[in-house]
C-alpha positions in Angstrom: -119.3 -0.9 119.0 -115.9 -2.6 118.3 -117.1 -5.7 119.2 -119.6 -5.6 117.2 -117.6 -4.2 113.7 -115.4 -7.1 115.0 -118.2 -9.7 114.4 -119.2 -8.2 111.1 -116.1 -8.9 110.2 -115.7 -12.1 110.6 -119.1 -12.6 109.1 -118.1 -11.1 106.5 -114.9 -12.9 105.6 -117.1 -16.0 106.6 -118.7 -15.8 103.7 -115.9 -14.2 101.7 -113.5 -17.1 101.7 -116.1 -19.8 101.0 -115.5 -18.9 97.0 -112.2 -19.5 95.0 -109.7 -16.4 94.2 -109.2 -15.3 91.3 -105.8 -16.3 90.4 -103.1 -13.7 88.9 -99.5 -14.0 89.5 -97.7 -12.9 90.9 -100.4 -11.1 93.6 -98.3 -11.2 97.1 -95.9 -8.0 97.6 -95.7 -7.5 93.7 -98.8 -7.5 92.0 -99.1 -8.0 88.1 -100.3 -4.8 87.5 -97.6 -3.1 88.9 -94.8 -4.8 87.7 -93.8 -2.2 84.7 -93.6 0.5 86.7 -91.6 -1.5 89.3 -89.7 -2.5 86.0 -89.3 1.7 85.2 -89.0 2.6 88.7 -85.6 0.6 88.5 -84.0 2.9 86.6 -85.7 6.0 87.8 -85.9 6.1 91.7 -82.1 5.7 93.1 -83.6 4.0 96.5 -85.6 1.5 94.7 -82.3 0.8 92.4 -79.6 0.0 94.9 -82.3 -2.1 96.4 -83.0 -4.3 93.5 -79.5 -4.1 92.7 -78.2 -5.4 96.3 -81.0 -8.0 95.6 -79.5 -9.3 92.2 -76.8 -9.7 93.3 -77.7 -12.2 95.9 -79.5 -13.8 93.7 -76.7 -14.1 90.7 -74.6 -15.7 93.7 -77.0 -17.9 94.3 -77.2 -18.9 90.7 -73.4 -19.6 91.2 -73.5 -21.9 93.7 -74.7 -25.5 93.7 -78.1 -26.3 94.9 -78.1 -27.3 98.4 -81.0 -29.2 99.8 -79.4 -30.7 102.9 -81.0 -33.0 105.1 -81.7 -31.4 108.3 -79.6 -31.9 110.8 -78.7 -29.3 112.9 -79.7 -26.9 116.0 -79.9 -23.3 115.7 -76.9 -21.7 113.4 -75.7 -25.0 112.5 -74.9 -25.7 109.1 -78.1 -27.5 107.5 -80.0 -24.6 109.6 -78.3 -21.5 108.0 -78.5 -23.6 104.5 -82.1 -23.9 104.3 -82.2 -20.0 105.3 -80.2 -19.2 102.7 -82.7 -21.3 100.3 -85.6 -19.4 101.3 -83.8 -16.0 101.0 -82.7 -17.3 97.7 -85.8 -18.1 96.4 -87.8 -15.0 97.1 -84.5 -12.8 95.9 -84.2 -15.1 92.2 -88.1 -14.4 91.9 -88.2 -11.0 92.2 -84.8 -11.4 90.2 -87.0 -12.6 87.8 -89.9 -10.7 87.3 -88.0 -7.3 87.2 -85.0 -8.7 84.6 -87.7 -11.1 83.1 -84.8 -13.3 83.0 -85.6 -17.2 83.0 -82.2 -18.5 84.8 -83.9 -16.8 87.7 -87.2 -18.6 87.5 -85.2 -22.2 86.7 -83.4 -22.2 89.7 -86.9 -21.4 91.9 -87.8 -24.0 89.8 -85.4 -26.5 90.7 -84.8 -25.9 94.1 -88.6 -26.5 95.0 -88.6 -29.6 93.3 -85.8 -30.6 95.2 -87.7 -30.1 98.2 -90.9 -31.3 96.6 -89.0 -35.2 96.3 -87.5 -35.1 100.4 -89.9 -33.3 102.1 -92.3 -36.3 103.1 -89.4 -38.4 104.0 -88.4 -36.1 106.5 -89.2 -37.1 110.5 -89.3 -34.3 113.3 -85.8 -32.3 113.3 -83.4 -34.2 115.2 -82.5 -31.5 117.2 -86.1 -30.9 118.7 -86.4 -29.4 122.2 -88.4 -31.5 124.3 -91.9 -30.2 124.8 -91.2 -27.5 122.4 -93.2 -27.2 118.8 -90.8 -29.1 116.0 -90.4 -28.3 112.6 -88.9 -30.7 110.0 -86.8 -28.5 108.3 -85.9 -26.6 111.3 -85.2 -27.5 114.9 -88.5 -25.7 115.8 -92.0 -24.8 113.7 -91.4 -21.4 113.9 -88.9 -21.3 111.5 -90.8 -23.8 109.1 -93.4 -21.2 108.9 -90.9 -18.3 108.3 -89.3 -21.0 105.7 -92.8 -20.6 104.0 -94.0 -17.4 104.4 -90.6 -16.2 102.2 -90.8 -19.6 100.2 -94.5 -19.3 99.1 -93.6 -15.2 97.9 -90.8 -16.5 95.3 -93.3 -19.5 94.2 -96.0 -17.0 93.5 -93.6 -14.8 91.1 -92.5 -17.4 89.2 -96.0 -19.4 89.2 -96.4 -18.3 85.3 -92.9 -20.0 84.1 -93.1 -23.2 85.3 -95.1 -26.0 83.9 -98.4 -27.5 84.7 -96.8 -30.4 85.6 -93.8 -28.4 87.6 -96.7 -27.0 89.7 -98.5 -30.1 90.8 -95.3 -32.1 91.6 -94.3 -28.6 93.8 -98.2 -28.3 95.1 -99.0 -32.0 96.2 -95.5 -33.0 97.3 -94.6 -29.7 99.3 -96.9 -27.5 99.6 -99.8 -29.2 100.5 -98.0 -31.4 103.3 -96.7 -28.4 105.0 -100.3 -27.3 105.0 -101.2 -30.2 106.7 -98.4 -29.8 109.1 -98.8 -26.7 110.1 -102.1 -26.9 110.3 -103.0 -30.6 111.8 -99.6 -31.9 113.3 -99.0 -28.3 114.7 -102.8 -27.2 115.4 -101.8 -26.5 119.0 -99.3 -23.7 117.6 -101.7 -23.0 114.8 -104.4 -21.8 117.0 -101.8 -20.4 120.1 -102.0 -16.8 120.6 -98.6 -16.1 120.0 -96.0 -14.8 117.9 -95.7 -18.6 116.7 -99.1 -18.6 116.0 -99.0 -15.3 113.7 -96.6 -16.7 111.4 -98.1 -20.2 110.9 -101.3 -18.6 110.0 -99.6 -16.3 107.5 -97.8 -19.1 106.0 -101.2 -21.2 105.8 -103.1 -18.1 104.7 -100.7 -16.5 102.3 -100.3 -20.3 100.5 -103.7 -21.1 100.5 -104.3 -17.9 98.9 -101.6 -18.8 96.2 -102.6 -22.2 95.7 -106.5 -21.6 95.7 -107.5 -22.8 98.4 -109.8 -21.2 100.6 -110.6 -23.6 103.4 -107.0 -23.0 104.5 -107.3 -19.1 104.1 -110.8 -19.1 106.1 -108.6 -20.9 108.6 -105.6 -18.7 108.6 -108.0 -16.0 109.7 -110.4 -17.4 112.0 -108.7 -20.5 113.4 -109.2 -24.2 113.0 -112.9 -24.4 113.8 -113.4 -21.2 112.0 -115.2 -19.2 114.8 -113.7 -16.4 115.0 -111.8 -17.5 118.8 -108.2 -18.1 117.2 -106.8 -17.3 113.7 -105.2 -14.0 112.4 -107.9 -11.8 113.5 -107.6 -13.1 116.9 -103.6 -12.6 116.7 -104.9 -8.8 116.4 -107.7 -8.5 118.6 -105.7 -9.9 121.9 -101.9 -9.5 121.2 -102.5 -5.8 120.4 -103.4 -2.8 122.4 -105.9 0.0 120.7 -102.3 2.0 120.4 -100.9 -0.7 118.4 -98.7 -2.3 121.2 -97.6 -6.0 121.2 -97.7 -7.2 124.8 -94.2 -9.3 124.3 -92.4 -5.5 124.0 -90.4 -3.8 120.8 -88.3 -6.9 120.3 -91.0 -9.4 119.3 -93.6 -6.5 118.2 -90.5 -6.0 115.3 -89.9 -9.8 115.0 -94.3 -10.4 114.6 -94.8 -7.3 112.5 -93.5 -9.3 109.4 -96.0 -12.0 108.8 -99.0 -9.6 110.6 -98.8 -7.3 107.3 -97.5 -10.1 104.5 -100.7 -11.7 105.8 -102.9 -8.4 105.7 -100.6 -6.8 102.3 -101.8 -10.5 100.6 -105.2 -10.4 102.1 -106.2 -6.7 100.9 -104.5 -8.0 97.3 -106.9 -10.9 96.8 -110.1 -9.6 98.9 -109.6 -6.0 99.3 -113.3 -6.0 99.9 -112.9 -7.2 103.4 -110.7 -3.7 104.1 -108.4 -5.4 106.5 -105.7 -2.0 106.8 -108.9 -0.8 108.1 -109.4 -3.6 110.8 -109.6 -2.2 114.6 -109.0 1.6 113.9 -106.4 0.8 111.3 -104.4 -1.1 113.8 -102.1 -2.7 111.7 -100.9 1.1 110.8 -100.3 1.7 114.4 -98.7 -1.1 115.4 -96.0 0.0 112.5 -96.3 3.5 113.9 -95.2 2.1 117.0 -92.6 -0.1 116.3 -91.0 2.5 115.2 -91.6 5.1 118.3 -90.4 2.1 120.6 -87.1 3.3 118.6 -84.2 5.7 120.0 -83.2 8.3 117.6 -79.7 6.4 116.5 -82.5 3.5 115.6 -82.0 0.9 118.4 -85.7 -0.8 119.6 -85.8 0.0 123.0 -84.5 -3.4 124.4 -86.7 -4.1 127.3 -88.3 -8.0 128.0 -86.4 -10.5 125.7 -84.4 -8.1 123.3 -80.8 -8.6 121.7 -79.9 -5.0 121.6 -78.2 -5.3 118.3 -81.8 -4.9 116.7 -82.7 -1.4 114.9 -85.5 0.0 112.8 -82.8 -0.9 109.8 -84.5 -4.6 110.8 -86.3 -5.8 107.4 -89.7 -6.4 109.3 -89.6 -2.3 109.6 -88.1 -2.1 106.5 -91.4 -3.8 105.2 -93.4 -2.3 107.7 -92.7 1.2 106.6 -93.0 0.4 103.0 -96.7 -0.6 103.5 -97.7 1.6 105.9 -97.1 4.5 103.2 -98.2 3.1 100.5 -100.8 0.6 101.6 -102.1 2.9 104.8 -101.5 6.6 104.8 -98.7 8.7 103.2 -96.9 9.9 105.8 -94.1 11.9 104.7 -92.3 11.9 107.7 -91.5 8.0 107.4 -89.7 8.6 104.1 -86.4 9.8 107.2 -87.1 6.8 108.5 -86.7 5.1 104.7 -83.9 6.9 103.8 -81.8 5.5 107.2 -82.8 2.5 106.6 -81.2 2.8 103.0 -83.3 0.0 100.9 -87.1 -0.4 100.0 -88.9 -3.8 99.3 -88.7 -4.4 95.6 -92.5 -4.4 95.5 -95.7 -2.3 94.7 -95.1 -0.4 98.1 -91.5 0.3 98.1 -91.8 1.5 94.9 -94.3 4.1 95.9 -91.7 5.0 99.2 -88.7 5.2 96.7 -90.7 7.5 94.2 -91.3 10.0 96.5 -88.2 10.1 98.3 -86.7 11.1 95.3 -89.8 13.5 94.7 -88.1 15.5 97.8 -91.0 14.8 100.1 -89.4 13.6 102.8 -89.9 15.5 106.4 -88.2 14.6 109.5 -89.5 11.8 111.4 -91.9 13.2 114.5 -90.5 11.2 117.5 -93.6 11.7 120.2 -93.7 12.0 124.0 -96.3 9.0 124.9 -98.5 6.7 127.1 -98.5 3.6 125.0 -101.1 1.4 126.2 -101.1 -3.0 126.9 -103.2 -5.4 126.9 -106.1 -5.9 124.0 -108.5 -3.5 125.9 -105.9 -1.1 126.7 -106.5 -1.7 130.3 -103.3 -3.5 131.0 -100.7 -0.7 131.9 -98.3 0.7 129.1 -95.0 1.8 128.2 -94.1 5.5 128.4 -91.6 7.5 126.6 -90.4 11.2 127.4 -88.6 12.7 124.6 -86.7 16.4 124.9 -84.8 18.3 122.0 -84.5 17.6 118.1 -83.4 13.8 116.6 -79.5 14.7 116.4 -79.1 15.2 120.6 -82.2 13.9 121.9 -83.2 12.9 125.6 -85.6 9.9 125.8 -86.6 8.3 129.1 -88.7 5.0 128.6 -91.0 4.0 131.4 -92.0 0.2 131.8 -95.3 -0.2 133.6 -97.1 -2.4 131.3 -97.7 -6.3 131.4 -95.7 -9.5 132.1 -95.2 -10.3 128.1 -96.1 -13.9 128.5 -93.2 -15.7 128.1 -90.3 -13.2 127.0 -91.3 -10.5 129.7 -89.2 -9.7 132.7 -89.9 -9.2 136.1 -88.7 -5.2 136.0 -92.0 -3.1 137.2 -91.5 0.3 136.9 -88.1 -0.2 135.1 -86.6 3.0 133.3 -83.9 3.5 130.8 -82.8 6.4 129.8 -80.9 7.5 126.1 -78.9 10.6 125.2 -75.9 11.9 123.1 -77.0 8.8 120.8 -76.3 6.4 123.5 -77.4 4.8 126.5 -77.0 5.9 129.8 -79.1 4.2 132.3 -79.2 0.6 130.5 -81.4 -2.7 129.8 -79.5 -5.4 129.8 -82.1 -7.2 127.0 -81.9 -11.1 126.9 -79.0 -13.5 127.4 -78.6 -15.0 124.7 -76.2 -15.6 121.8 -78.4 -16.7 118.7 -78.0 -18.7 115.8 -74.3 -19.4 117.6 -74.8 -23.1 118.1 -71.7 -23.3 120.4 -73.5 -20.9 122.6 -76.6 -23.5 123.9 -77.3 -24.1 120.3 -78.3 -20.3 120.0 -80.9 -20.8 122.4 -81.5 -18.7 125.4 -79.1 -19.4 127.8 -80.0 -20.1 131.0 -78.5 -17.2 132.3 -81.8 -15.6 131.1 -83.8 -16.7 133.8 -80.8 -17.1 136.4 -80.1 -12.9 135.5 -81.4 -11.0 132.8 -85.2 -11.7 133.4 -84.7 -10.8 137.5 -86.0 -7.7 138.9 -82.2 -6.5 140.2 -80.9 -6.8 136.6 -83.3 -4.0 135.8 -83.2 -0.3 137.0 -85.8 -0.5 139.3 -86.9 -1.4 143.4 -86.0 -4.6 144.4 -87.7 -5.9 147.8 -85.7 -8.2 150.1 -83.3 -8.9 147.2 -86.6 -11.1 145.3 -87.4 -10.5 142.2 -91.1 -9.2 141.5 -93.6 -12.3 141.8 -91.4 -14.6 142.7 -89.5 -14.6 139.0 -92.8 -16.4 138.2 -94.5 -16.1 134.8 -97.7 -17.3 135.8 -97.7 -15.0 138.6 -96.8 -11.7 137.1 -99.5 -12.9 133.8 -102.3 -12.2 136.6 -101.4 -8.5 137.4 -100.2 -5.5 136.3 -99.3 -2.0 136.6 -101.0 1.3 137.0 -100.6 4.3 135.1 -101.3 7.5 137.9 -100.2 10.8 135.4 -99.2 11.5 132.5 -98.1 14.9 130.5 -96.5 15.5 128.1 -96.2 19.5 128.1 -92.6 20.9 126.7 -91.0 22.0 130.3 -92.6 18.8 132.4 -92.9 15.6 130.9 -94.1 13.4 133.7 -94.8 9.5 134.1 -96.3 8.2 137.3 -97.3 4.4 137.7 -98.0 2.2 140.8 -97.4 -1.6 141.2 -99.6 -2.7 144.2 -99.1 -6.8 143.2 -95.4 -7.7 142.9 -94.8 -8.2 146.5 -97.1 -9.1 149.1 -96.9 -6.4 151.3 -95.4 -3.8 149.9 -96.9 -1.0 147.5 -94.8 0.3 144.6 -95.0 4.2 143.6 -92.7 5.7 140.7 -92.9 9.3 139.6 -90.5 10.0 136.5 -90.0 13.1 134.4 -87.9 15.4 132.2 -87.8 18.6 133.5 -86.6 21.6 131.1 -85.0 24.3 132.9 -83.6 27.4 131.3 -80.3 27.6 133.0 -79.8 24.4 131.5 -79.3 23.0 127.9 -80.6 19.6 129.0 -83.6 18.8 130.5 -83.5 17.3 134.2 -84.0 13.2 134.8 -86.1 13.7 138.3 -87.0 10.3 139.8 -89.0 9.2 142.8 -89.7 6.1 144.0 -91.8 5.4 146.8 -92.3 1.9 148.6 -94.7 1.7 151.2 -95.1 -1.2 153.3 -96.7 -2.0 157.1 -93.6 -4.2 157.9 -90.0 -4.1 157.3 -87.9 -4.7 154.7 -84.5 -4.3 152.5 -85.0 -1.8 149.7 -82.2 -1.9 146.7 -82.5 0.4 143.8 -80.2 -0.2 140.8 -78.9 2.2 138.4 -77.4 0.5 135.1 -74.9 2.7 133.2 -72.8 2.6 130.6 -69.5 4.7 131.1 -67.0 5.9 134.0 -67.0 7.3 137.5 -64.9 10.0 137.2 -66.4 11.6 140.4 -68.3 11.2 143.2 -69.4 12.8 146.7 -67.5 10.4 148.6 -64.1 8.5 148.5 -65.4 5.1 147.3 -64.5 2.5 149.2 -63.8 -0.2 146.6 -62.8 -3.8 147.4 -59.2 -4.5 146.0 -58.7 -7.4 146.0 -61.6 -9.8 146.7 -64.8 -9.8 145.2 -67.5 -11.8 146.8 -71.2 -11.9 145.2 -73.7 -9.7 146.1 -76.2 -12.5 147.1 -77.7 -16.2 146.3 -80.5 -15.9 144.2 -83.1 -13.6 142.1 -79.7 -12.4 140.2 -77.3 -11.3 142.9 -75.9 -14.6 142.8 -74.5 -13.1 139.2 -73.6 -9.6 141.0 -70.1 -8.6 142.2 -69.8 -6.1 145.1 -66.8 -3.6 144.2 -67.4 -1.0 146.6 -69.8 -0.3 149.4 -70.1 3.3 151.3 -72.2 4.3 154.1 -73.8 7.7 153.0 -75.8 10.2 155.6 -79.1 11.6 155.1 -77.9 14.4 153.1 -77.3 12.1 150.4 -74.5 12.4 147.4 -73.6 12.5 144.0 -72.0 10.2 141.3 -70.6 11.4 137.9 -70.7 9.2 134.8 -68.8 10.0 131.5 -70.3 8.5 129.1 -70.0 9.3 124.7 -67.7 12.1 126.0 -70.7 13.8 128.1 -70.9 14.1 131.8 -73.9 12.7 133.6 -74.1 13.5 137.5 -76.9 11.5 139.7 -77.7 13.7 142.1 -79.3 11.1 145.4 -81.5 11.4 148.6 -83.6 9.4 151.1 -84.1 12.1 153.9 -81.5 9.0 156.0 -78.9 7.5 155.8 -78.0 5.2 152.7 -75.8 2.6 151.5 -74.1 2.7 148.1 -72.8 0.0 146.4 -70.5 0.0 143.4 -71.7 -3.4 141.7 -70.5 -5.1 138.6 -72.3 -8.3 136.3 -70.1 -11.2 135.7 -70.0 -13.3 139.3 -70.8 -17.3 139.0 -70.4 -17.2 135.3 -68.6 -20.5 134.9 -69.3 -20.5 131.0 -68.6 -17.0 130.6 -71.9 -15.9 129.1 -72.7 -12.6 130.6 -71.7 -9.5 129.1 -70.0 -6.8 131.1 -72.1 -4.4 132.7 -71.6 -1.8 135.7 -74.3 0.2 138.1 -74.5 1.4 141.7 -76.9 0.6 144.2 -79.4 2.9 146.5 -80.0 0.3 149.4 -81.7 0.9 152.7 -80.9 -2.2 154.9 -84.5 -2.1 156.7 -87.2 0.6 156.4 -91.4 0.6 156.3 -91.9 3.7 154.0 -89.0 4.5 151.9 -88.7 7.1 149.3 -85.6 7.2 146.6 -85.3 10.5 144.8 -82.8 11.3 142.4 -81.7 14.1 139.9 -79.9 13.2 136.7 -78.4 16.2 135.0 -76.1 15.8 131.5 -73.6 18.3 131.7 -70.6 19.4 129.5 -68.0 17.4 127.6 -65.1 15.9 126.8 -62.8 16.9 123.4 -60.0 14.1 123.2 -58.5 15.4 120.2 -58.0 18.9 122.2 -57.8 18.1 125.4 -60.4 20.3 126.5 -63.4 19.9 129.1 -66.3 22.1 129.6 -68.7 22.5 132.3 -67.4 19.0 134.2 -69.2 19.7 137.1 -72.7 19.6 138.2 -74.5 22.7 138.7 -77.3 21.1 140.8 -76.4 21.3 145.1 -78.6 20.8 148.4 -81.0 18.1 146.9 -83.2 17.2 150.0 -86.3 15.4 150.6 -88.3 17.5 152.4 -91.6 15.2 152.9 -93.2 11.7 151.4 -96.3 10.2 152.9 -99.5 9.2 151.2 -100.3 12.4 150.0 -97.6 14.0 148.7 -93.8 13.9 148.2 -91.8 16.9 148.0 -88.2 18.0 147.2 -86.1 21.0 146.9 -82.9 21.7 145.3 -80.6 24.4 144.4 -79.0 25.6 141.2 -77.0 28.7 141.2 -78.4 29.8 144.3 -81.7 29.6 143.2 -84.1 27.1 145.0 -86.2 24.9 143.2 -89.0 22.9 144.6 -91.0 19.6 142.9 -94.0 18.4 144.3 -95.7 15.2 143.5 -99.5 15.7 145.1 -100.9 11.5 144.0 -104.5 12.4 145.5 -104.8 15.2 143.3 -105.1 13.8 139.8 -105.8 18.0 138.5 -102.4 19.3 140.3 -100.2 16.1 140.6 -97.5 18.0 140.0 -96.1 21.2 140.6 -92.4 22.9 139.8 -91.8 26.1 141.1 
């Protein structure tokens, strides 16, 4: 049935875009008819007033400064890169500038500027600072950012369409505008048609002009590719880079970063053919896709940094800021997004975040319903997923994110079955995101380093099993594309929140098994971080398990037995090349513990293989030569050689620091005994004490009714 509404579709729009648009100006993110309320709403609604006013401003500074039309030279973050940014951002901010103030000096300097460009542009070659075998722009060391360039560019020429000349239009039209159709469209067709966050903005910046410009053989090709069947195009872009629960498959990083030109492309299309219904498209996809950009979110508003992520990134981001804005007033009013809104602390200057702003001030906002979920990958929803367990309210919240879902093409890692875990506002068990300083051009031109592959992509970066010290598939892409994993359990209920995935493909010969949850006792405030991990295998092998924290060891089971003064690394390849060995115990089958303070809370890892374990204190920085890693700390479960193994540990926050006062509460754990009792096929079970009360966890994986049981 979806396939076939699919096909109606683009039927539909087949014969949709064969006629011209009717044109009105501006009829992008502001529409005519809008405009004096958005004028009104300027004066009335506080949120929509510091926005335009933050906007103006920029603007009147860049009606101060001398036109700049520089000719490109420079790499990422170099100075004719961050120029020509600035020009886009200009010209979008003088015309909404202008259509709010109704000022002309707003609409002259749009004016001018693309005219400027209008007489270089065709004299421009590929960028000089290409990358070989990488798509070039001509403004831009890479296409991408051409297409950004005019997906803002073509916005401000829309509002100011009306002020400027006939003359002033068809200098713009035919000497800019219409070549960077043709290159995005014919010198870039490969990129054009790509399925692929690339691809998603050039057909947005092809659609989105053509709609402007009236020209619908470009818009039919925005949305249904080149040849116009349907196989590549924006609906395409949908159809296979998005699960049915609104998941991009290159994780919360690019699923922010592609958001923006997947709804200016929708927000324009609904404007000028609302008759194709496209918010509706795929189970109103495009609304949960926002809806889970921002659940991918921690509660402080940092995207959960998995695959390629800098971990900088928050819903604050203006994709979500634009995101939000037209899922409430474009999709459905959802009240609880207005929190969101509100912490984000500015609303487009548009149709939709005037409607956001109004009723904000209207005192409709609720609190924003952060979820327990299975988030399904892959276009059919068949591709594993990414979990999230959530426990107590949005100030103090626990969340424990579960990666099980697919490689991510080319910005996914190699971490099956990864976890990170947040709390107090903070991280605790950590994602070291990409490597990668960008826009700095002395940093690899503000490329990805190759530290990225050489580390942060690697399985032992990640807190999750490595096998033989190799990463999963090899560290190959093309590899890990092939498989993925498998999602056992899942619930959700208020006292067990439970995540259980198997990854049967990333080693040859040994099966992968991880059963995760957040169990809520009442003797405690906080609910319980129980993990096992199961690896099951015919031969032998190493087993390593890293846990990546932020924070100190301020206690632990044992007298660590740190290396002084010599560090050597922890191996030669798959990332332990980049790993220094501080300390190294030999722990018996009881187990231990380690205590973290971390955002002045205690957290106290509570660990257990049913034998004896190695521990290893281990630190990121070794054969760094340029210095590009950040600093990072973990310790290391390993068992030197083993068939079955089984890793189960207990994660309890506990009490707290008060600097001022000099006061501590509750420093110690109040968990004791953790033992593994059995793990085989059929089941795994553990016991534990806490306050001489025993507690026992069962994880039954052939009985899909009673998989788990806490007693």
């Amino acid at each position: 049935m979806n396939y076939l509404k699919t096909v109606v579709f683009v039927l539909f729009c087949l014969i949709s875009c064969t006629n011209a648009f009717a044109q009105k100006h501006p009829s992008l993110m502001l529409t005519e008819i809008q405009l004096p309320h958005i004028r009104t709403g300027v004066q009335q609604y506080p949120l929509l007033q510091t926005s335009y006013e933050s906007l103006k401003a920029e603007a009147d500074l860049a009606l101060k400064s001398p036109l700049n039309v520089p000719i490109p030279t420079d790499g990422g973050g170099g100075v004719t890169h961050e120029q020509h940014k600035r020009n886009y951002i200009n010209i979008l901010n003088c015309g909404v500038a202008y259509q709010i103030s109704q000022d002309k000096k707003y609409a002259d300097y749009v004016k001018d500027i693309l005219l400027n460009y209008a007489s270089q542009y065709q004299k421009w070659p590929l960028h000089p600072k290409r990358k070989p075998n990488h798509p070039a722009g001509k403004i831009f060391w890479q296409g991408l950012n051409d297409c950004v360039w005019q997906v803002y560019v073509i916005q401000g020429y829309d509002l100011v369409y009306n002020a400027l000349t006939t003359k002033e239009r068809q200098q713009i039209e035919q000497n800019l505008f219409m070549p960077i159709l043709k290159f995005l469209t014919v010198d870039s067709y490969e990129t054009f048609n790509k399925i692929h966050n690339h691809g998603t903005w050039n057909v947005a910046a092809v659609g989105m002009t053509g709609y402007v410009l009236n020209q619908p053989d470009y818009v039919e090709m925005a949305i249904k590719g080149s040849k116009k069947d349907g196989k590549t195009g924006y609906l395409a872009q949908i159809n296979q880079l998005f699960s049915p629960d609104g998941y991009y498959m290159e994780g919360p990083y690019y699923q922010r970063y592609a958001l923006l030109p997947f709804i200016l492309f929708a927000k324009a299309i609904n404007n000028y053919q609302p008759q194709l219904n496209i918010f509706e498209y795929r189970d109103k996809l495009l609304a949960k896709a926002i809806n889970t950009s921002l659940q991918l979110t921690y509660t402080n508003g940092v995207l959960f940094p998995f695959n390629d992520a800098i971990k900088d990134k928050t819903y604050e981001s203006i994709e979500l800021v634009y995101g939000l804005n037209l899922a409430y007033a474009d999709i459905k009013e959802e009240n609880h997004l207005l929190e969101i809104a509100q912490k984000q602390g500015k609303v487009i200057v548009s149709d939709a975040g005037l409607k956001v702003a109004k009723a904000i001030a209207a005192g409709k906002t609720e609190p924003f319903k952060y979820q327990s979920q299975w988030i399904r990958d892959g276009g059919n929803g068949d591709e594993g997923g990414v979990g999230v367990l959530r426990a107590g309210d949005n100030k103090d919240q626990q969340a424990l994110v579960f990666k099980a879902a697919s490689q991510g093409m080319g910005h996914g890692h190699f971490d099956r079955l990864n976890i990170l875990y947040y709390d107090n506002n903070t991280e605790v068990f950590v994602d070291y995101g990409a490597a990668r300083f960008i826009n700095i051009e002395s940093k690899r031109g503000g490329h990805y380093l190759p530290e990225n592959t050489s580390w942060a992509k690697q399985t032992v970066a990640h807190n999750t099993l490595v096998v033989d010290e190799k990463s999963h598939y090899q560290g190959k892409e093309e590899l890990g594309e092939k498989q993925h994993p498998e999602l056992l359990y899942f619930s959700n209920q208020p006292l067990l929140q439970v995540l259980s995935a198997k990854e049967t493909h990333a080693y040859a010969d040994v099966d992968l098994y991880r059963t995760t949850a957040l169990v809520k006792i009442p003797e405690f405030h906080k609910a319980l971080l129980i993990d096992v991990y199961q690896a099951k295998s015919a031969s032998s092998h190493q087993y390593d398990l890293p846990f990546w924290y932020n924070g100190h060891v301020v206690n632990a089971s044992f007298k660590i037995n740190a290396f002084t003064n010599h560090l050597t690394a922890l191996g030669k390849d798959y990332g332990y090349q980049h790993i220094w060995k501080v300390a190294e115990n030999n722990i018996d089958a009881k187990g231990g513990f380690i205590t973290i303070l971390n955002q002045k809370r205690f957290y106290t890892t509570h660990f257990t293989s049913g034998q004896p374990l190695v521990v290893k204190q281990i630190a990121i920085g070794a054969n760094d030569p340029d210095m590009s890693l950040f600093p990072g700390k973990g310790f290391m479960l390993s068992q030197p050689t083993a068939n079955q193994q089984t890793f189960v540990s207990i994660t309890e926050a506990h009490g707290g620091v008060d600097p001022i006062n000099e006061t501590i509460t509750a420093a110690g754990s109040g968990i004791s005994n953790l033992t593994l009792l059995n793990s085989d096929d059929k089941q795994t079970h553990i016991s534990f004490q806490l306050k001489g009360k025993t507690y026992n966890y069962t994880i039954n994986y052939q009985d899909k009714n009673n998989y788990i049981t806490f007693k």
